[in-house]
VONUVO-211330 format. One record per atom (N, C-alpha, C): residue number from 1; residue in three letters; chain; atom name; x negated, y negated, z. Coordinates in steps of 0.05 Angstrom, whole numbers. Layout:
VONUVO-211330
LUMNU n res chain atom X Y Z
LUMNU NUM ALA A CA X Y Z
...
***
This chain:
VONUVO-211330
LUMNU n res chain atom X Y Z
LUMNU 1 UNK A N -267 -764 -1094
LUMNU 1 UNK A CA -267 -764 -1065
LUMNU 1 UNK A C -266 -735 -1055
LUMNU 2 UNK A N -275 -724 -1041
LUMNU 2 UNK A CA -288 -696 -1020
LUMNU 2 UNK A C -267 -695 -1004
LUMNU 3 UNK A N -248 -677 -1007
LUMNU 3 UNK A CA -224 -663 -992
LUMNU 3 UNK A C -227 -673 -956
LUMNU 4 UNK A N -251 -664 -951
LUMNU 4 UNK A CA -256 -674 -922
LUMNU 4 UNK A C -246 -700 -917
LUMNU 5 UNK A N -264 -724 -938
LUMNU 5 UNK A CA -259 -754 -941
LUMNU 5 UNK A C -230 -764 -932
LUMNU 6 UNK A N -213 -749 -961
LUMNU 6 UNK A CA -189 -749 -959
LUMNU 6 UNK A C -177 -747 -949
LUMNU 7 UNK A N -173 -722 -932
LUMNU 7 UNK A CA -151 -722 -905
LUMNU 7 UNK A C -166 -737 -889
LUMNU 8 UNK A N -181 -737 -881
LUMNU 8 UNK A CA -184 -769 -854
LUMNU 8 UNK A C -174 -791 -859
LUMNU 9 UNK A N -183 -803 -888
LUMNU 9 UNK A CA -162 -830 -906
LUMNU 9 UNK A C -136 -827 -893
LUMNU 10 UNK A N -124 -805 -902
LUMNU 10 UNK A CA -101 -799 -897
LUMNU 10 UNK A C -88 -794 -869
LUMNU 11 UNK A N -102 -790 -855
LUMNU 11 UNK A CA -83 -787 -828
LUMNU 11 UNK A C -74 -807 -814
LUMNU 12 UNK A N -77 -832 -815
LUMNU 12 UNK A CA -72 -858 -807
LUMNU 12 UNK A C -48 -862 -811
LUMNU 13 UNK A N -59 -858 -848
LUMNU 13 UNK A CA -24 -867 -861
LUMNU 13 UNK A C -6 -846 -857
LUMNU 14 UNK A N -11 -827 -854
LUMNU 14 UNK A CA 17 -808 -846
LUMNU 14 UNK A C 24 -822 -817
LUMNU 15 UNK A N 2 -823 -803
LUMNU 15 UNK A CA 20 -831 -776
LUMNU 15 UNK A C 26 -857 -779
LUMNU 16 UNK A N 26 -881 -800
LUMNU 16 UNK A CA 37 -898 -804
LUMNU 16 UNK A C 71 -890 -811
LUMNU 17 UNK A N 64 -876 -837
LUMNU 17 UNK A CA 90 -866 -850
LUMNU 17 UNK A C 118 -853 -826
LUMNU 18 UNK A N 105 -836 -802
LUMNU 18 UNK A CA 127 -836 -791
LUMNU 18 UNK A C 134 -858 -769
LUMNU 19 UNK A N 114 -877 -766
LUMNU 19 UNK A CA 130 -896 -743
LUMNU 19 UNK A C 148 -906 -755
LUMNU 20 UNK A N 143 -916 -794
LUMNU 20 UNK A CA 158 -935 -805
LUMNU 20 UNK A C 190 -914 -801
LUMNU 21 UNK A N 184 -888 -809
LUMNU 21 UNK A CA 212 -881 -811
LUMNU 21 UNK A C 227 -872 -779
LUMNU 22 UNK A N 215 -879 -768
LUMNU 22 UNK A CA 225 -876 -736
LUMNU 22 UNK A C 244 -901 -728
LUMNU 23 UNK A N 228 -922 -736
LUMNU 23 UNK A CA 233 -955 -739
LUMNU 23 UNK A C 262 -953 -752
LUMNU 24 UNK A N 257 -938 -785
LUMNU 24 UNK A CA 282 -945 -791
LUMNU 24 UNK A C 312 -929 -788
LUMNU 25 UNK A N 304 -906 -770
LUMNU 25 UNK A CA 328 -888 -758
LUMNU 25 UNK A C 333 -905 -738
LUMNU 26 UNK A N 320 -927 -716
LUMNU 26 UNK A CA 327 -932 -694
LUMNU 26 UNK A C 337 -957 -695
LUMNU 27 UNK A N 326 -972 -716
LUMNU 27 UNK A CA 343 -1008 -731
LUMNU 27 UNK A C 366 -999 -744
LUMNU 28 UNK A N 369 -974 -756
LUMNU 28 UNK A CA 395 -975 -783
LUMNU 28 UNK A C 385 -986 -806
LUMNU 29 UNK A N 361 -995 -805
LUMNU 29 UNK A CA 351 -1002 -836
LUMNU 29 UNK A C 350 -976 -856
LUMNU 30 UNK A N 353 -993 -881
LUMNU 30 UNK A CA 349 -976 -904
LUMNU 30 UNK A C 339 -976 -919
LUMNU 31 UNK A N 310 -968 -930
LUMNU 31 UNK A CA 295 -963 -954
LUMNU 31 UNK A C 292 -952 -971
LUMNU 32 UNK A N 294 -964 -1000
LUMNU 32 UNK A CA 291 -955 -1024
LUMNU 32 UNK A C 266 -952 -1034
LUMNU 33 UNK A N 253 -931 -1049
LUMNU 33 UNK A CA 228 -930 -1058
LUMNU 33 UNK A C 231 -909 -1091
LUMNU 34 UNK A N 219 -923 -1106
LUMNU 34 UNK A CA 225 -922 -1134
LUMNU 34 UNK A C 205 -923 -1141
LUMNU 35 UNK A N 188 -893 -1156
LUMNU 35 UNK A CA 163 -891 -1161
LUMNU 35 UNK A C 181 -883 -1202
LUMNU 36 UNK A N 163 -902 -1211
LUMNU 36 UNK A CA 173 -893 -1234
LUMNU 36 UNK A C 141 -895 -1255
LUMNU 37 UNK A N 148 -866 -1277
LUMNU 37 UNK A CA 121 -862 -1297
LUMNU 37 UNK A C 127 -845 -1317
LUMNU 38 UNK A N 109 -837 -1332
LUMNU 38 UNK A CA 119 -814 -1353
LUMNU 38 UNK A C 122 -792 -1331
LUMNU 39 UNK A N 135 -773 -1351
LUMNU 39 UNK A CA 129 -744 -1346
LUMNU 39 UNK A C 104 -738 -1336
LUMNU 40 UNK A N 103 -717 -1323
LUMNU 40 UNK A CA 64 -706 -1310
LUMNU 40 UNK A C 51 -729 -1301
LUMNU 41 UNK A N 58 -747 -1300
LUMNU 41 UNK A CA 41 -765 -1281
LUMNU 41 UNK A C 38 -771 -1256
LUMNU 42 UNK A N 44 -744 -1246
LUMNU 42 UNK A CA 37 -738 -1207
LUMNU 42 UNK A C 58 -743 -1194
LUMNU 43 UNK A N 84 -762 -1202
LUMNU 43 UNK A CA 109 -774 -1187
LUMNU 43 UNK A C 118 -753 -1164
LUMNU 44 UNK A N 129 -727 -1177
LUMNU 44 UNK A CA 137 -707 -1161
LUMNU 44 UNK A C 110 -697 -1135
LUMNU 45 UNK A N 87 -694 -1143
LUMNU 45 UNK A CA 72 -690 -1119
LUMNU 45 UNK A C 73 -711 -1095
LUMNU 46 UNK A N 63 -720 -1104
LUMNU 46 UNK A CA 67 -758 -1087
LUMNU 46 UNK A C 88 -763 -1078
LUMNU 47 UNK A N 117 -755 -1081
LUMNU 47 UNK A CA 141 -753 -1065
LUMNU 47 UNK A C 140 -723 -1050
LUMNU 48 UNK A N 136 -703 -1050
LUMNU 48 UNK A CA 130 -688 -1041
LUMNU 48 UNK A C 110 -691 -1015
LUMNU 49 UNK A N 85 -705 -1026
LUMNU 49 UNK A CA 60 -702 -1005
LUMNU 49 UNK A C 89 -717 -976
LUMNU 50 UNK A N 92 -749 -987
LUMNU 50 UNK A CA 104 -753 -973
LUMNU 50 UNK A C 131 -746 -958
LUMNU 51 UNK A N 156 -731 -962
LUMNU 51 UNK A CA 172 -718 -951
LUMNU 51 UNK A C 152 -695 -928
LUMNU 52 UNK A N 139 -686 -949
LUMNU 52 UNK A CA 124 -666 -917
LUMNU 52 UNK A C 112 -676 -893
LUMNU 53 UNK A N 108 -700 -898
LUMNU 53 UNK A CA 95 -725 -873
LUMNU 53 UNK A C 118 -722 -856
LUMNU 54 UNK A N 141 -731 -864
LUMNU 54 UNK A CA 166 -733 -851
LUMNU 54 UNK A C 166 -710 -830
LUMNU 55 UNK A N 181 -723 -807
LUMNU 55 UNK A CA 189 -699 -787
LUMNU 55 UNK A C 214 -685 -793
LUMNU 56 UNK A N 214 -662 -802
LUMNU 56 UNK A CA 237 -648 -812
LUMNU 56 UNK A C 263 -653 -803
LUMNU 57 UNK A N 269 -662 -774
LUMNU 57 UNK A CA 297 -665 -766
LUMNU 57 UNK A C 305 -692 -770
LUMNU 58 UNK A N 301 -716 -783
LUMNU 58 UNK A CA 311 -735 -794
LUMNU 58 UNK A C 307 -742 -822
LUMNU 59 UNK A N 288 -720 -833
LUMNU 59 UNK A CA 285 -721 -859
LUMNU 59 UNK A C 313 -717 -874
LUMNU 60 UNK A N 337 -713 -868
LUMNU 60 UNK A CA 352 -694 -876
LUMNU 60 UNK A C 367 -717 -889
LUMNU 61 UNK A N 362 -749 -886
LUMNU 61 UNK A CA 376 -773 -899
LUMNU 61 UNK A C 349 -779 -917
LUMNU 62 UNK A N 329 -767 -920
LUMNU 62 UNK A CA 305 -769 -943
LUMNU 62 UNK A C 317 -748 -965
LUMNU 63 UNK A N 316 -773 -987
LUMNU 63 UNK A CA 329 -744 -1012
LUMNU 63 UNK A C 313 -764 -1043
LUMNU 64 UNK A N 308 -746 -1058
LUMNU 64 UNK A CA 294 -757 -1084
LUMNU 64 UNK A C 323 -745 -1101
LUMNU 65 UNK A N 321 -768 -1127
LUMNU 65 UNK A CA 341 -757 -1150
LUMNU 65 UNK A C 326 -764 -1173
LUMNU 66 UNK A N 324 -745 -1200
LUMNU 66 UNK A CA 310 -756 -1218
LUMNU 66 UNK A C 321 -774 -1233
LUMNU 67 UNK A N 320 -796 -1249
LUMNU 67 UNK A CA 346 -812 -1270
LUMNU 67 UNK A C 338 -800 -1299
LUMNU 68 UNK A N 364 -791 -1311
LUMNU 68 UNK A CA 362 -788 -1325
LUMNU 68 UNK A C 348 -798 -1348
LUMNU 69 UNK A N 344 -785 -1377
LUMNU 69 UNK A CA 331 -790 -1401
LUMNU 69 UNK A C 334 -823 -1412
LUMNU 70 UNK A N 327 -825 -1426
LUMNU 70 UNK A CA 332 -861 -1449
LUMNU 70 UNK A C 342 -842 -1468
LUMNU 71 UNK A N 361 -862 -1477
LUMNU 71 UNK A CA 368 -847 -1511
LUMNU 71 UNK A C 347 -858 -1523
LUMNU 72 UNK A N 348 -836 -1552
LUMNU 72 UNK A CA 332 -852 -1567
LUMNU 72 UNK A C 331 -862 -1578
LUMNU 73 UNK A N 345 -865 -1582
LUMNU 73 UNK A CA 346 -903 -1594
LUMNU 73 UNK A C 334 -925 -1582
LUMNU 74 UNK A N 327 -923 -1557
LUMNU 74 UNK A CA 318 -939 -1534
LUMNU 74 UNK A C 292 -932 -1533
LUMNU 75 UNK A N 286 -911 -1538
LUMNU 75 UNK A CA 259 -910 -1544
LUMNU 75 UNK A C 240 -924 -1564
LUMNU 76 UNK A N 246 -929 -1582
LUMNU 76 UNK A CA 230 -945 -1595
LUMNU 76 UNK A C 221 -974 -1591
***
């Protein structure tokens, strides 16, 4: 997809993305979102793209945490 393409795709859903989180500063709702994959598989950009969507002065209850490792033993 052609960068141009892309951000037009995209501008909808960002201005989706902040009504939802406008919605949920003004209900008291609370959402969880749990992107889970290996290592290098984009996770960190993709939470990133989205936090920058966010309007910085309510972003400040938007927070990512990594979870820790599997033992390995659990790995197999």
């Amino acid at each position: 997809m052609k960068k141009k393409n892309y951000e037009e795709a995209l501008a909808p859903l960002r201005v989706e993305l902040n009504n939802l989180a406008h919605w949920l500063q003004h209900t008291g709702q609370r959402m969880l979102v749990i992107f889970e994959g290996c290592d290098a598989a984009g996770k960190g950009g993709c939470i990133n793209a989205i936090a920058e969507t966010l309007s910085p002065r309510p972003a400040s209850w938007c927070c990512s945490t990594a979870a820790g490792t599997t033992a390995p033993a659990s790995r197999r």
